[in-house]
C-alpha positions in Angstrom: -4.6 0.1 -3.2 -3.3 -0.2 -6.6 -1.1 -3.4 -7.4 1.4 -1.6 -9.6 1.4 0.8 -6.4 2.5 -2.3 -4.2 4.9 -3.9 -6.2 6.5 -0.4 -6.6 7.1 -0.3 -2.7 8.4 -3.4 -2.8 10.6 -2.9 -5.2 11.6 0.7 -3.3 12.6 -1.5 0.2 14.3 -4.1 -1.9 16.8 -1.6 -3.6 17.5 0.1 -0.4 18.1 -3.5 1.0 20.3 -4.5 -1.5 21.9 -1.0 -2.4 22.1 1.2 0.1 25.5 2.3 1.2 24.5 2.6 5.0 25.9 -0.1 7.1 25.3 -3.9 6.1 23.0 -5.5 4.1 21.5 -7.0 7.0 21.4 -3.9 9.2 19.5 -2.4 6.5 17.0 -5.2 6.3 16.4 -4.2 10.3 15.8 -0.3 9.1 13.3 -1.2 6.5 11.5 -3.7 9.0 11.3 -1.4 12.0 9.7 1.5 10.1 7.5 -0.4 8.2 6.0 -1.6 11.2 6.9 1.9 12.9 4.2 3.2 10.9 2.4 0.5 10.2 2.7 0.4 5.9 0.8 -2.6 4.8 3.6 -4.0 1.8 4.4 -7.8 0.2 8.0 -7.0 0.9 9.0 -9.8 3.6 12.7 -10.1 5.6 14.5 -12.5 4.3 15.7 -13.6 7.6 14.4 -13.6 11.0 15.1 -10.7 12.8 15.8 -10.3 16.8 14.5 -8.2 18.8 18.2 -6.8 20.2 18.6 -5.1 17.0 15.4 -3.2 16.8 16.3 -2.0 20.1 19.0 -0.3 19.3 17.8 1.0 16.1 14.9 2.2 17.9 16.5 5.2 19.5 17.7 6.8 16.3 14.2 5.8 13.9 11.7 6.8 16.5 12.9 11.0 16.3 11.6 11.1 13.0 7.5 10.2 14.2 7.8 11.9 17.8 4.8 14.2 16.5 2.3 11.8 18.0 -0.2 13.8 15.7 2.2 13.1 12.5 2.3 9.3 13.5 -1.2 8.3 13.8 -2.4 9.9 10.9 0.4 8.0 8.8 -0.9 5.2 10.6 -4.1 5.4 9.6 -3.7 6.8 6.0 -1.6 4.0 4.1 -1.0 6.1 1.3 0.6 8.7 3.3 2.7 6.2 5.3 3.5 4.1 2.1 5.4 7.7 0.7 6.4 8.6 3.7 8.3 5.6 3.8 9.9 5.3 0.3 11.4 8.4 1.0 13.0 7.7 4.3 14.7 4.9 2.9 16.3 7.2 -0.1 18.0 9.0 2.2 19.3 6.5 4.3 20.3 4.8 0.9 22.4 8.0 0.3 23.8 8.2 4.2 27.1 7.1 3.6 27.6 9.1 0.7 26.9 12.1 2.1 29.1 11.8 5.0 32.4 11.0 3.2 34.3 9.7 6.4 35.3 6.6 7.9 33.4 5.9 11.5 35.8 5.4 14.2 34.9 1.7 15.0 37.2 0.4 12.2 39.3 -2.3 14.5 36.2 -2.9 16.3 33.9 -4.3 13.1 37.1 -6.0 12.3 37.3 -7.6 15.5 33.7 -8.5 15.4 34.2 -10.0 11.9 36.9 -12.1 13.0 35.0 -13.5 15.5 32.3 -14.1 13.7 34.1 -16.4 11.1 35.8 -18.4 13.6 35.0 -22.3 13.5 32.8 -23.6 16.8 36.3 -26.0 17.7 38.3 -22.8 18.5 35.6 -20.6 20.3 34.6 -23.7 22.6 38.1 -22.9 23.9 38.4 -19.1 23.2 35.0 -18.0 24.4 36.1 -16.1 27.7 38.0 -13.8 25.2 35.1 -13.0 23.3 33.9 -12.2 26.4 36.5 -9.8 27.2 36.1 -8.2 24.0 32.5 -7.6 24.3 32.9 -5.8 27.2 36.0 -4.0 26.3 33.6 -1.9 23.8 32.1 -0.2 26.8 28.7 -0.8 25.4 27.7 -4.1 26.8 28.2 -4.6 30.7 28.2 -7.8 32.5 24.5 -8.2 33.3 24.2 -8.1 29.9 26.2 -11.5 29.3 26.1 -12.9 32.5 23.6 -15.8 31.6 25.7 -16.1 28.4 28.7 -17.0 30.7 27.1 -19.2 32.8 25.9 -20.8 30.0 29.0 -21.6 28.5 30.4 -23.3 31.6 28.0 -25.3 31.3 28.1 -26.7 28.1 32.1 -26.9 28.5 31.1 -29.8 31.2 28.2 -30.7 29.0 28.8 -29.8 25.7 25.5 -29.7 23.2 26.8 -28.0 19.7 23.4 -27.1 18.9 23.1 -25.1 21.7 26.5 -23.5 22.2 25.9 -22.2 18.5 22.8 -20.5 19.7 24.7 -18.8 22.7 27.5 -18.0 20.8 25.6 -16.2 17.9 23.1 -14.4 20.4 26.4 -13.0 22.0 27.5 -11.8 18.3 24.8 -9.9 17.2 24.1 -8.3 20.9 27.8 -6.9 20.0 26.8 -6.7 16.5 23.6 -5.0 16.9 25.4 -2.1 19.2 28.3 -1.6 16.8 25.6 -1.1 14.3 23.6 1.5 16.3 26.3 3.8 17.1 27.5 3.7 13.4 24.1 4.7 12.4 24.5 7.4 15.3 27.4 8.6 14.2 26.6 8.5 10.1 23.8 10.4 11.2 25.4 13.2 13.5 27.4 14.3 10.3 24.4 15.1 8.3 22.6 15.9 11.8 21.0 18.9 9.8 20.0 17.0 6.6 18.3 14.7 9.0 16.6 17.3 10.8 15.3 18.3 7.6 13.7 15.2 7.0 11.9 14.5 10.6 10.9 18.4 9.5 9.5 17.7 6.0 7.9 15.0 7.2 6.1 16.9 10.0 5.0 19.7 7.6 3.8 16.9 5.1 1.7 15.0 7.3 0.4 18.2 9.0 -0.3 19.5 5.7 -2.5 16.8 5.1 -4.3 16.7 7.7 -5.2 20.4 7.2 -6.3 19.4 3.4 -8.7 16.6 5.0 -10.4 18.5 7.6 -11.2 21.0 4.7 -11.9 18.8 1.6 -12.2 15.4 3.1 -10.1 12.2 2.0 -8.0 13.8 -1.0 -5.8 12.3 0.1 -6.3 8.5 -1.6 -5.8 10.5 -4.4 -2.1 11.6 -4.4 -0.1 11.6 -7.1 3.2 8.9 -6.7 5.2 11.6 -7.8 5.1 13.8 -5.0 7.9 14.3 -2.6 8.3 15.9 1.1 10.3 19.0 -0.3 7.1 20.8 -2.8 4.6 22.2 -0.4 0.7 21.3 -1.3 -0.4 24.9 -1.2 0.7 28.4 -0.3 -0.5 29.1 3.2 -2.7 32.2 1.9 -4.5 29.5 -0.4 -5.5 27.5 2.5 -7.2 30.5 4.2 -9.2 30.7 1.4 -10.1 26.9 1.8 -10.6 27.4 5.3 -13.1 30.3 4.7 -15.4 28.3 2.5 -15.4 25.6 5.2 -16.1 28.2 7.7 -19.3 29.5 5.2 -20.5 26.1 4.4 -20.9 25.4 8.4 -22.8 28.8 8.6 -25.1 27.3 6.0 -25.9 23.6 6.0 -28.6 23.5 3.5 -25.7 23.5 1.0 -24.0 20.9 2.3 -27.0 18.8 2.5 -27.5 19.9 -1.2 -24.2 18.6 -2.1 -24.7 15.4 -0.3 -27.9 14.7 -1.5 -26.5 15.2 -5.2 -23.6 12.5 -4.0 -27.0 10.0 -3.1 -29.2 10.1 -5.9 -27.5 7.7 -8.2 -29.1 4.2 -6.9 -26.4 1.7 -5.4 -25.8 -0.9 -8.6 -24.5 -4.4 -8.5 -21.6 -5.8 -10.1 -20.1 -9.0 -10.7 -16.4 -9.4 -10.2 -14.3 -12.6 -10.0 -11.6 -12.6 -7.4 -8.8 -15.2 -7.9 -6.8 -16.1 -4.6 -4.2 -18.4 -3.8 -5.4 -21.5 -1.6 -2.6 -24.1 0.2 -3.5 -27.6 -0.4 -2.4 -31.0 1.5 -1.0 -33.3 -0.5 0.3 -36.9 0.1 2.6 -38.9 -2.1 3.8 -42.0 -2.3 7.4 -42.2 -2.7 9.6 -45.7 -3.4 11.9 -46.8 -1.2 13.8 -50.5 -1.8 15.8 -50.0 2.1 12.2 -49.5 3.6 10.2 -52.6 4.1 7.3 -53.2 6.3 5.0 -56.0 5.3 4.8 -58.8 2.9 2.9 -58.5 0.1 3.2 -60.9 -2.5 5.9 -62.7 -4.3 8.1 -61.1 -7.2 11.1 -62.1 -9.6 14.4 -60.8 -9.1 18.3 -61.0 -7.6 17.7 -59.7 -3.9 19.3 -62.5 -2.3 18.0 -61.3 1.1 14.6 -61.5 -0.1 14.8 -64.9 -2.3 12.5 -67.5 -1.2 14.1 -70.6 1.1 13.4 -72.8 -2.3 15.7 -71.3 -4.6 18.6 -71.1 -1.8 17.7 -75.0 -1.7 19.3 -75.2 -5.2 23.3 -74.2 -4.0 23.6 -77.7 -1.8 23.9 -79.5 -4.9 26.4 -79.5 -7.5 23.8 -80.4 -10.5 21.3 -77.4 -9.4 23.9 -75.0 -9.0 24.2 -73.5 -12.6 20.5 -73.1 -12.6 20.6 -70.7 -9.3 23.3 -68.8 -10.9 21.0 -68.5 -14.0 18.3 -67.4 -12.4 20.5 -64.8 -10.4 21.8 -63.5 -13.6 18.3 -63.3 -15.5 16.9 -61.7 -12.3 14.5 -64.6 -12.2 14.8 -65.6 -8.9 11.8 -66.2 -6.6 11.4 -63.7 -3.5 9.4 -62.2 -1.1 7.5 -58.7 -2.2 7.8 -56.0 0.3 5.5 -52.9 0.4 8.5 -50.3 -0.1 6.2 -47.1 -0.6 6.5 -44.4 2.3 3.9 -41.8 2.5 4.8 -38.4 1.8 2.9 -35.4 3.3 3.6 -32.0 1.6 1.8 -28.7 0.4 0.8 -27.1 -3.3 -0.1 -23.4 -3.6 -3.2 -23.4 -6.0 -4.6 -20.5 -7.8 -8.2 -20.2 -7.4 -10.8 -17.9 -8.6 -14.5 -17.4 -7.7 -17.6 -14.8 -8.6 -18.4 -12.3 -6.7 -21.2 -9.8 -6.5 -20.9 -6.4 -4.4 -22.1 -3.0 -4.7 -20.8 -1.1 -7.3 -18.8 2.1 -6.3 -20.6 5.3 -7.4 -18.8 6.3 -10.3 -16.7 9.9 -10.8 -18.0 13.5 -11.0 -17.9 15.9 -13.4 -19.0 19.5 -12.3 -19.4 22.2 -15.0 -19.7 25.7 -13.4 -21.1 28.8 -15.0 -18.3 31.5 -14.4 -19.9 34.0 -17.1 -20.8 38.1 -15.8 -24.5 37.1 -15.5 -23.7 34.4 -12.5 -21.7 37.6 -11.0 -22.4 38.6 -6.8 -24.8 36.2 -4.8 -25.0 33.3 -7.6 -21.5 33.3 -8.2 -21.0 33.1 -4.1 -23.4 30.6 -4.3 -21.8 28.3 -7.1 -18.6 28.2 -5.7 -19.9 27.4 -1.8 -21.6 24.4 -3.3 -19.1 23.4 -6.1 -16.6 23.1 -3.2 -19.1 21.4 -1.0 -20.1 19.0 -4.3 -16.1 18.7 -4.3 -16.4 17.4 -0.4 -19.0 15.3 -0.9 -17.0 13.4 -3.6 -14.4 12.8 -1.3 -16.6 11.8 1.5 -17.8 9.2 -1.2 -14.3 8.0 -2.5 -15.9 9.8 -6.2 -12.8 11.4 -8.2 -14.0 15.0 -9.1 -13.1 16.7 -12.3 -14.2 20.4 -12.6 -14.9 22.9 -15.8 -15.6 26.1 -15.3 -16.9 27.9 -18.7 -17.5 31.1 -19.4 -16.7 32.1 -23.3 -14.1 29.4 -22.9 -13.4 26.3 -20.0 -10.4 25.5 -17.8 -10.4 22.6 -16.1 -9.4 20.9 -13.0 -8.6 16.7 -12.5 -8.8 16.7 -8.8 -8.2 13.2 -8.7 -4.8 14.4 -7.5 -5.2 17.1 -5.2 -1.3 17.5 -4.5 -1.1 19.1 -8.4 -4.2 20.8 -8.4 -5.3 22.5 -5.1 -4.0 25.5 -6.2 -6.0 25.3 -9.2 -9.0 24.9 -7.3 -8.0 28.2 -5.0 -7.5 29.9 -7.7 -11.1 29.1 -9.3 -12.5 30.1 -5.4 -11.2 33.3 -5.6 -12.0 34.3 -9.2 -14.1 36.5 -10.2 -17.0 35.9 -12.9 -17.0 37.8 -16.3 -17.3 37.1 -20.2 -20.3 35.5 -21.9 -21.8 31.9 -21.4 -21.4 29.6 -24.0 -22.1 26.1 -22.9 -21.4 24.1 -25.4 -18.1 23.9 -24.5 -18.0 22.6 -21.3 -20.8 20.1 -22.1 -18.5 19.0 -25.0 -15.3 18.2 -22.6 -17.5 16.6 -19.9 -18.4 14.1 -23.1 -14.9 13.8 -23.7 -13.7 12.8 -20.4 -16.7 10.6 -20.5 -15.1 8.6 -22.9 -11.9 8.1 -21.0 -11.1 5.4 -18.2 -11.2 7.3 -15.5 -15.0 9.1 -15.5 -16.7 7.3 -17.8 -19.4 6.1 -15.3 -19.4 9.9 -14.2 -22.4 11.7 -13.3 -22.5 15.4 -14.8 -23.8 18.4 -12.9 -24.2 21.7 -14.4 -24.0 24.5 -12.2 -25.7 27.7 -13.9 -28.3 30.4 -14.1 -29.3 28.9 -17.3 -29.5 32.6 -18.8 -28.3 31.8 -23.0 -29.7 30.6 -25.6 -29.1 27.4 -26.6 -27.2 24.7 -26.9 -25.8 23.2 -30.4 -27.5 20.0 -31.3 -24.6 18.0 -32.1 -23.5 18.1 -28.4 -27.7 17.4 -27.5 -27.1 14.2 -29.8 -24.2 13.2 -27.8 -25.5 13.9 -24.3 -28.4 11.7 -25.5 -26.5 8.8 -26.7 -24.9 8.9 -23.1 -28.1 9.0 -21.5 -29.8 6.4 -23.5 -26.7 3.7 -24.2 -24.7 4.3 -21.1 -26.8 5.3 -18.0 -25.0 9.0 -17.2 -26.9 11.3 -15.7 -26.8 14.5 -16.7 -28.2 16.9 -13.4 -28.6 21.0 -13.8 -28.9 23.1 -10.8 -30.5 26.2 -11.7 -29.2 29.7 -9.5 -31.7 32.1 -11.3 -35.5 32.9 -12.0 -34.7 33.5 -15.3 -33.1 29.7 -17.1 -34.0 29.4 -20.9 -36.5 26.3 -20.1 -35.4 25.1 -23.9 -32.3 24.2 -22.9 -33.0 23.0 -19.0 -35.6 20.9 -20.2 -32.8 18.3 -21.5 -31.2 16.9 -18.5 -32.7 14.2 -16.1 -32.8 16.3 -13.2 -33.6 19.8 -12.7 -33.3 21.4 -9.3 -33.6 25.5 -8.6 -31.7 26.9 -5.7 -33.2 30.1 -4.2 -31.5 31.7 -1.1 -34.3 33.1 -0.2 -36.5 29.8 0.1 -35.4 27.9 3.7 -37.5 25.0 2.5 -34.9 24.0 -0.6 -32.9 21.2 0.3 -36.4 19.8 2.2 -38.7 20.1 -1.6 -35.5 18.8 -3.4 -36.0 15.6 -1.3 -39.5 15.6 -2.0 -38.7 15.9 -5.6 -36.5 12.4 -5.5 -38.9 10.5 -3.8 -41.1 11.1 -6.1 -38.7 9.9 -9.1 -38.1 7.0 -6.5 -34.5 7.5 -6.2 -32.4 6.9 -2.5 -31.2 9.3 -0.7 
């Protein structure tokens, strides 16, 4: 998870904390607490106050309606991403609650009541408590179960009186009255916009449903959402999903692709890298603090005026007249003789260090850049055939947490980023269900692949061209550049060849070349046999 990522969902839960217009600041430090841990978002935003559980039980019955999908609720809480959105925009609405409802709730006196109460000094409620009693109860809400150890509480401490604990019975009996006031304010806020909040337990259903439809079909896409996104913009048009579904479908028919795909994902040997973590680390410290009112032992003698510490000698000099003056001297020059007591007292406390250390770990495979031949030669069974496998090649690089980026070229490119599948599934549909025409020219898509190698985000990509190989060349300048990458950088450049017929000139350039015949069953099995031999892991 991205650190600009957290801080940005802390910042989200602080603002509604401090902002929102729905109820009190400390009701709405309960809201953000209870779906956090609701649906289980991992954030660095803490409470700043302890929380009881009497509030979250009464917020419980209102918060819960939005995750009663038990399908919706354990995917959010196993995809923190999802949950982490999910939950910033729950909390802009309830930010915007009161705003919307543009009424007064009908527990006015009540919270005045309450707040009265509340700011009433200990002297007068250790007389007055058996009204605060009554008024509890008066609200309905609360019966006398409820308080009943309260009350006998009280009594007690009226014989027995203990302020710390009559502060904690008192305050427990305020925010059991305060946490139900709050509930059916929340209740009530919401039954005015009951349909805006149907909307949102809605949204959030289709959302998370969505999702889950995207990752049984493409995989985890899903670490790869954009931040933008809200619940309102649907992923994809339900038409486009039957298209995703049918490629599944095929690819299940036929394995060997999917093998092929995944055997692509495993050729690039696992590399090591060397990172240095830094981590905070609590230390024990001790201290030694002065102290002249603490003395323990003696431990030498010192010069100074502390007559309870001067030395029976120099008292000596007051019983006579002539040694007087030279006691009051000494006094005055803080010259006296006296005893040396070890006044240090032994502090223990903690320091937050920051600490760093080297780690090494395998690297992460880097990104993957698919060029696909859409050009009128690749047109019937190659062209079903390089889009099965493009989308299983698309799979595999979610399966392996690899960011894909795809061109398709014809006499021209388009391209797809599908690091964020929320903007660009229905470009990817939309490449699924075209059809292949135009000429082939190469070139370009080799020349975009080097551009985006050059970039942050893929430039420890592997490129895979997907073609039947049928033009005639490529221009050198791009050759020079493809070989600079190869030579100074490590990328590897694969071809997978969907014809009998490739220009060898051109195929001969790239590290690996593989031929894909439908008609040979033994593919995906020579293909291994072809690795091993280059010693590579699969």
């Amino acid at each position: 998870m991205r650190l600009d990522d957290d801080f940005r969902l802390a910042e989200d839960i602080d603002a509604f904390v401090q902002f929102g217009q729905i109820l009190t600041r400390r009701m709405r430090c309960y809201i953000a607490d209870y779906l956090i841990k609701k649906i289980g978002v991992k954030t660095y935003w803490k409470p700043s106050e302890e929380l009881l559980d009497s509030y979250q039980v009464h917020l419980s019955a209102q918060l819960d309606y939005l995750f009663e999908n038990e399908q919706v609720l354990s995917e959010l809480l196993n995809n923190q991403l999802l949950a982490r959105r999910i939950l910033s925009e729950v909390l802009f609405f309830f930010r915007n609650v009161a705003k919307k409802t543009q009424k007064q709730h009908p527990w006015q006196w009540e919270q005045a009541t309450l707040e009265g109460w509340t700011a009433r000094p200990i002297a007068n409620l250790l007389k007055q408590w058996p009204y605060l009693l009554r008024d509890i109860l008066a609200t309905g809400e609360v019966d006398e179960t409820q308080i009943a150890y309260h009350r006998t509480r009280l009594k007690e401490l009226e014989q027995h009186f203990d302020e710390t604990s009559f502060d904690l019975v008192i305050n427990d009996l305020l925010s059991l009255w305060d946490a139900s006031l709050q509930a059916r304010i929340l209740r009530w806020q919401l039954s005015q916009i009951e349909e805006d909040y149907q909307q949102l337990k809605q949204n959030i259903e289709n959302k998370t449903l969505e999702i889950i439809r995207v990752k049984n079909t493409l995989g985890q896409f899903t670490d790869f959402l954009n931040p933008d996104w809200n619940l309102s913009n649907a992923l994809i048009r339900e038409e486009d999903f039957n298209v995703l579904e049918q490629f599944d479908t095929y690819l299940k028919d036929h394995n060997s692709l999917q093998q092929l795909a995944d055997m692509l994902g495993s050729l690039r040997e696992a590399e090591l890298e060397t990172v240095e973590e830094h981590y905070q680390r609590q230390l024990t410290t001790y201290s030694l603090m002065r102290n002249p009112n603490f003395k323990t032992e003696i431990t030498g003698i010192t010069l100074g005026d502390s007559l309870p510490q001067v030395l029976p000698q120099e008292l000596s000099l007051l019983g006579e007249t002539d040694t007087e003056w030279k006691f009051l001297k000494k006094f005055a020059d803080h010259q006296l003789l006296q005893w040396q007591y070890d006044d240090s007292l032994r502090i223990k406390g903690t320091e937050e260090v920051l600490e760093s250390r080297t780690l090494t770990r395998k690297k992460k495979k880097g990104p993957f850049i698919v060029c696909v031949d859409t050009s009128g030669s690749m047109e019937g069974v190659p062209e079903k055939i390089a889009k099965v496998l493009c989308f299983a090649i698309i799979r595999m690089a979610a399966s392996y947490e690899r960011p894909a980026y795809l061109i398709n070229f014809s006499s021209g490119i388009k391209t797809i980023d599908l690091r964020n599948v929320s903007n660009e599934l229905g470009a990817l549909v939309e490449f699924l269900k075209m059809s292949f025409h135009g000429g082939t020219d190469i070139s370009l898509a080799l020349d975009e692949a080097l551009r985006q190698l050059e970039t942050h985000q893929y430039k420890n990509a592997d490129v895979l061209v997907i073609s039947d190989f049928i033009m005639y060349r490529i221009s050198e300048d791009i050759m020079q550049r493809v070989a600079r990458q190869q030579l100074h950088y490590g990328t590897a450049f694969h071809s997978l060849i969907i014809s009998n017929e490739a220009n060898e000139r051109v195929v001969e350039r790239f590290d690996h070349v593989w031929l894909y015949n439908p008609d040979d069953k033994d593919i995906v099995q020579r293909i291994y046999k072809s690795t091993q031999q280059l010693g590579l892991s699969i």
